[in-house]
MARLUM-339240 format. One record per residue (C-alpha): x, y, z; residue in three letters. Coordinates in Angstrom, 3 decimals, padded with zeros to 6 digits. Each point is the difference from the previous one (the first is absolute). Layout:
// residues N
       east      north         up   code
          X          Y          Z    ALA
...
This chain:
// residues 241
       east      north         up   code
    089.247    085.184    096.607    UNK
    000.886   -002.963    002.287    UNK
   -000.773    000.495    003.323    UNK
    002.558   -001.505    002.950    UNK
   -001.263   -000.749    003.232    UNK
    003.317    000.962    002.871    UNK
    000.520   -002.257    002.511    UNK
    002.981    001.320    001.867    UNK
    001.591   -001.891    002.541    UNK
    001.647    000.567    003.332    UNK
    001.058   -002.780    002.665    UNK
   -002.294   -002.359   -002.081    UNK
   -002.721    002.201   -000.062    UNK
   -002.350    001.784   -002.317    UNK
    000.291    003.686    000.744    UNK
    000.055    003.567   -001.062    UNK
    002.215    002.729    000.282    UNK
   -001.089    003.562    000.311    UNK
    001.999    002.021   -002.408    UNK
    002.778   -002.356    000.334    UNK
    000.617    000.484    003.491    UNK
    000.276   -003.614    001.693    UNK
   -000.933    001.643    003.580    UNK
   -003.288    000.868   -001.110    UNK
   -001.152   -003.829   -001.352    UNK
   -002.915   -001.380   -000.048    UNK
   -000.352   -003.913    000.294    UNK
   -003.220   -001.277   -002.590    UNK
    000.674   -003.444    000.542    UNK
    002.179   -002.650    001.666    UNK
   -000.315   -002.601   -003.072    UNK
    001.454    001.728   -003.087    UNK
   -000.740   -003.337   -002.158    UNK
   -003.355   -000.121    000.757    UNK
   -000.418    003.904   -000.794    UNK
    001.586   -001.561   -003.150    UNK
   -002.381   -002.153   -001.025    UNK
   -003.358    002.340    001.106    UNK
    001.978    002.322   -002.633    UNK
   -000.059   -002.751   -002.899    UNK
   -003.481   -000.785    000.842    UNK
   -001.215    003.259   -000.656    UNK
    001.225   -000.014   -003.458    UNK
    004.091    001.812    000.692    UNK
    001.914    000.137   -003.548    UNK
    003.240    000.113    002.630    UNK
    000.678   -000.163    003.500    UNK
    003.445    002.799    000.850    UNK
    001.748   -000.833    002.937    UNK
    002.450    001.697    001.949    UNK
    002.354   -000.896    002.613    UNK
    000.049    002.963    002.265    UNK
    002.174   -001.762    002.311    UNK
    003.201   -000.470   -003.209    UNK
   -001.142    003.329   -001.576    UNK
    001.599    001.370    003.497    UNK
    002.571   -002.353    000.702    UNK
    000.929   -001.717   -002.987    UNK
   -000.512   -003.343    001.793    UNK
   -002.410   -002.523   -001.598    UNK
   -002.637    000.015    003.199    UNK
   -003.073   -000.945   -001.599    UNK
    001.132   -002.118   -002.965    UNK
   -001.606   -003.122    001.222    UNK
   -003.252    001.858    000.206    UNK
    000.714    000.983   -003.837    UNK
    000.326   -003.608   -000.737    UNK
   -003.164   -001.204    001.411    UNK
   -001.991    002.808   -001.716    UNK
    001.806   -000.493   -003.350    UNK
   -001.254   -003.955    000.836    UNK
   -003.794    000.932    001.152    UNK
   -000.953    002.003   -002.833    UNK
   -000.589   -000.702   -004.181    UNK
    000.468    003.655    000.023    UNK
    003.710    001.524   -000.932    UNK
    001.554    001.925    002.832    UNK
    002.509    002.433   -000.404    UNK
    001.823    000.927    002.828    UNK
    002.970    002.541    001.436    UNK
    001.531    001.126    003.091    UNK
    004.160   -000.273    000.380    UNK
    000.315   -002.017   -002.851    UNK
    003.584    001.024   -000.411    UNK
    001.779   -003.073   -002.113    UNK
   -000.146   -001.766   -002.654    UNK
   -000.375   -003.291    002.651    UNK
   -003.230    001.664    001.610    UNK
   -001.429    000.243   -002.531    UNK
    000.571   -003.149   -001.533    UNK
   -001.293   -001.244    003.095    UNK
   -003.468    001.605   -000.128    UNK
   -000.379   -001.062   -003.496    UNK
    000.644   -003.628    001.020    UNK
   -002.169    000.210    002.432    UNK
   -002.991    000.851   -002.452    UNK
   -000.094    004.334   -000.184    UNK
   -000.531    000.498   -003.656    UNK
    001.656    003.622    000.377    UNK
    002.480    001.555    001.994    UNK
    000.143    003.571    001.154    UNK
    003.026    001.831    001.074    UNK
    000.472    003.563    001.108    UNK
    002.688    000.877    001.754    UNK
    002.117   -002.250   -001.942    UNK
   -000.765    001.751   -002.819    UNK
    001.019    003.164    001.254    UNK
    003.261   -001.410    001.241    UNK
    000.586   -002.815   -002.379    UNK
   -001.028    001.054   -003.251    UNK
    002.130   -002.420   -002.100    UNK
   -001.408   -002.720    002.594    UNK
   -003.954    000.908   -001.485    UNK
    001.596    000.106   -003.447    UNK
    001.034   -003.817    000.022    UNK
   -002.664   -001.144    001.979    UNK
   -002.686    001.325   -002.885    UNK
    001.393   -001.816   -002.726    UNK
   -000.151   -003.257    002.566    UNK
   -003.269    000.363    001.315    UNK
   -003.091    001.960    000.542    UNK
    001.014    003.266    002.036    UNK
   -001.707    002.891    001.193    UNK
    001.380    003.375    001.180    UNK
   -001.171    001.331    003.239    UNK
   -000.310    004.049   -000.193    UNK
   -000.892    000.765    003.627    UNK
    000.226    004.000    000.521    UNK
   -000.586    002.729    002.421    UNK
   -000.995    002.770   -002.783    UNK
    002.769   -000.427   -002.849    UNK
    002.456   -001.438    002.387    UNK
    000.033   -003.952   -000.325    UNK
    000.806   -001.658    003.572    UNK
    001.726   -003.120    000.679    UNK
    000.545   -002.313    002.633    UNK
   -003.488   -000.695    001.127    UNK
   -001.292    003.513   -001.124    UNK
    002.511    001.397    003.330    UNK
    002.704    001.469   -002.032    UNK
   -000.133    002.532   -003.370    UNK
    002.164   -000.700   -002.500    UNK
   -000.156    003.442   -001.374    UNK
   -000.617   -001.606   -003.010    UNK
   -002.845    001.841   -002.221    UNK
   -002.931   -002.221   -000.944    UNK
   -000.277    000.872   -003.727    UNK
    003.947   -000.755   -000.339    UNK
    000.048   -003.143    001.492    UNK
   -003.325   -000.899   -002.030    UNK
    002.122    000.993   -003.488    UNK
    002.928   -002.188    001.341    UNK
   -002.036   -003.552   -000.502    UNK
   -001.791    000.924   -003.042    UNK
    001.940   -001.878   -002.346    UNK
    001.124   -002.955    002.205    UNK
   -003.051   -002.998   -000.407    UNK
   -000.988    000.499    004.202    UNK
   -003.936   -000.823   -000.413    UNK
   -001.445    003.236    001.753    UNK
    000.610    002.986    002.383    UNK
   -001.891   -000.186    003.035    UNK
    000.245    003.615    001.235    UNK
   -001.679    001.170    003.935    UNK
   -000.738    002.955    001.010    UNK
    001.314   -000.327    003.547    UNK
   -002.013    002.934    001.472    UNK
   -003.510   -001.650   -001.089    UNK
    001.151   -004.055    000.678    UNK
   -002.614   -001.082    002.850    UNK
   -001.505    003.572    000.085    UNK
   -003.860   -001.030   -002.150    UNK
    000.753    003.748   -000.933    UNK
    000.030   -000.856   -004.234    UNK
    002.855   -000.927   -002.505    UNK
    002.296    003.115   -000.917    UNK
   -001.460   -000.085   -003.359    UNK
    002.323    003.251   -001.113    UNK
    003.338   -002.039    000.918    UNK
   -001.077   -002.884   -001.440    UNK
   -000.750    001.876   -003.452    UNK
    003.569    001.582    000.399    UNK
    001.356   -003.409   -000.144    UNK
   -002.380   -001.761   -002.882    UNK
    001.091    003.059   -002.262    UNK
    004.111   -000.944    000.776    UNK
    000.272   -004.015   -000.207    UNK
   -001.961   -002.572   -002.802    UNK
    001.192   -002.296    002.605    UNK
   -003.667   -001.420    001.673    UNK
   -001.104    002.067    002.848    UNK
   -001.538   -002.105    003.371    UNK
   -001.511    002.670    002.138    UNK
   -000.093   -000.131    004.048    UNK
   -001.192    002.314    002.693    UNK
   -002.964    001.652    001.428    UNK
   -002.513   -001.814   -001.407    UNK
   -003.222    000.472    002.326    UNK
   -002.816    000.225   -002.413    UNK
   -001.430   -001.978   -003.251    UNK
   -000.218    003.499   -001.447    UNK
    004.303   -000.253    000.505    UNK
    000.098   -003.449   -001.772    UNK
   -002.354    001.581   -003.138    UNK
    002.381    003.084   -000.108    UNK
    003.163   -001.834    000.043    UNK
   -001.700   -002.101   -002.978    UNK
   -000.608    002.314   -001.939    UNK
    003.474    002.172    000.357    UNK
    001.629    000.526   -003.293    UNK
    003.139    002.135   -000.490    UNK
    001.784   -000.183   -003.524    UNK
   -002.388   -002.280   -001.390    UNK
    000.457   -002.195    002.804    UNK
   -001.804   -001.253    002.979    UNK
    001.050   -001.932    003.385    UNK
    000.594   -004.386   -000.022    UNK
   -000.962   -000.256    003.455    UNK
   -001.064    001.147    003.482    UNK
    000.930   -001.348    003.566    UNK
   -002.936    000.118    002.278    UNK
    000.654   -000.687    003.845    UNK
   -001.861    001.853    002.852    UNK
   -002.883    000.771   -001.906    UNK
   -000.571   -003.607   -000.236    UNK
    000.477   -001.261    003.590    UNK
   -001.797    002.686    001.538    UNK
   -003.169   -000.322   -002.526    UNK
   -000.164    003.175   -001.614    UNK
   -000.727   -002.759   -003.090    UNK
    000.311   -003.325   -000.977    UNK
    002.708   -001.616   -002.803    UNK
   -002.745   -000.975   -001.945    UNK
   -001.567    003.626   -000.036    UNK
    003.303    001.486   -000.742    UNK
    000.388   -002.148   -002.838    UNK
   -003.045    000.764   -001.669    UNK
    000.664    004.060    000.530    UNK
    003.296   -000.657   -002.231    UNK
   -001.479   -002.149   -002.740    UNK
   -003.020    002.916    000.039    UNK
């Protein structure tokens, strides 16, 4: 299981959300390139990066920050957040992202994921309150189910499903193992793995999921990491182990 250090940004900034909501943020530091490059140093297999301010807004705030991290690191980087186009993200791969992650396009542009899997490396952002998946910078539900949508990209190339659990993102409270089962057993398509990880106990137990036969790609780490519950390097070693 590859493990995904999150660097989310907001007004050129490294922060955190709590649960999504971006009144309760949390600023961990003012040079997201440099929180980069501490990242590849430590030994990160990728660097995910999200631009709070598009996932919102649509509008390509923080793309120049994406550029410059996609320059500082050796590391791929795999970033999301209103990518929306087929120009975006043509864009961000120019710029140097190895992968590009879109969610609320795929819930409203379907066809749009479709063409852009066969093009270039594309994940599917699952973001959900329970079962419901949310859109437009986690504000809105789509009253989409989460096990449908998975189903609908199983047979289309995208490179993984990246599926949240809204209610535990920023919370340190643990992964929702149960949900994340739920959606292992209904797609072959590579599962990625993000909120509430607070522990290395979290990290081994998300390693060692299986459901079907099948176990997780990847895991996003953020707040655990900035506020030192553990280091990268430790988290790494509790997945290999």
């Amino acid at each position: 299981m590859d493990l995904y250090p999150a660097i989310d940004l907001r007004g050129g900034r490294a922060v955190r959300l709590y649960q999504g909501d971006y009144d309760r943020e949390t600023v961990y530091n003012d040079d997201p390139v440099a929180q980069a490059e501490a990242f590849a140093a430590e030994g990160a297999q990728w660097i995910h990066v999200v631009d709070l301010d598009a996932a919102r807004s649509g509008r390509a705030v923080n793309r120049d920050v994406i550029a410059d991290i996609a320059r500082a690191v050796d590391v791929p980087v795999q970033t999301g957040g209103g990518i929306r186009d087929e120009d975006s993200a043509i864009e961000l791969l120019d710029a140097g992202v190895a992968r590009v992650v879109l969610g609320t396009a795929a819930l409203e542009q379907p066809a749009l994921v479709r063409r852009l899997a066969t093009q270039m490396p594309v994940a599917v952002g699952l973001d959900a309150r329970g079962r419901d998946v949310a859109v437009r910078g986690w504000e809105k539900g789509s009253g989409r189910d989460l096990l449908d949508v998975a189903r609908e990209f199983a047979d289309c190339g995208v490179a993984a499903l990246i599926v949240t659990e809204i209610g535990r993102d920023g919370t340190l409270e643990g992964p929702d193992l149960e949900g994340l089962a739920e959606v292992l057993a209904a797609s072959e398509v590579p599962i990625i793995a993000s909120g509430g990880v607070g522990r290395l106990d979290d990290v081994r137990a998300l390693a060692g999921l299986r459901a079907e036969g099948r176990h997780l790609s990847g895991a996003i780490i953020g707040r655990a990491l900035y506020e030192g519950a553990f280091t990268l390097t430790e988290a790494l070693a509790s997945a290999r182990a």
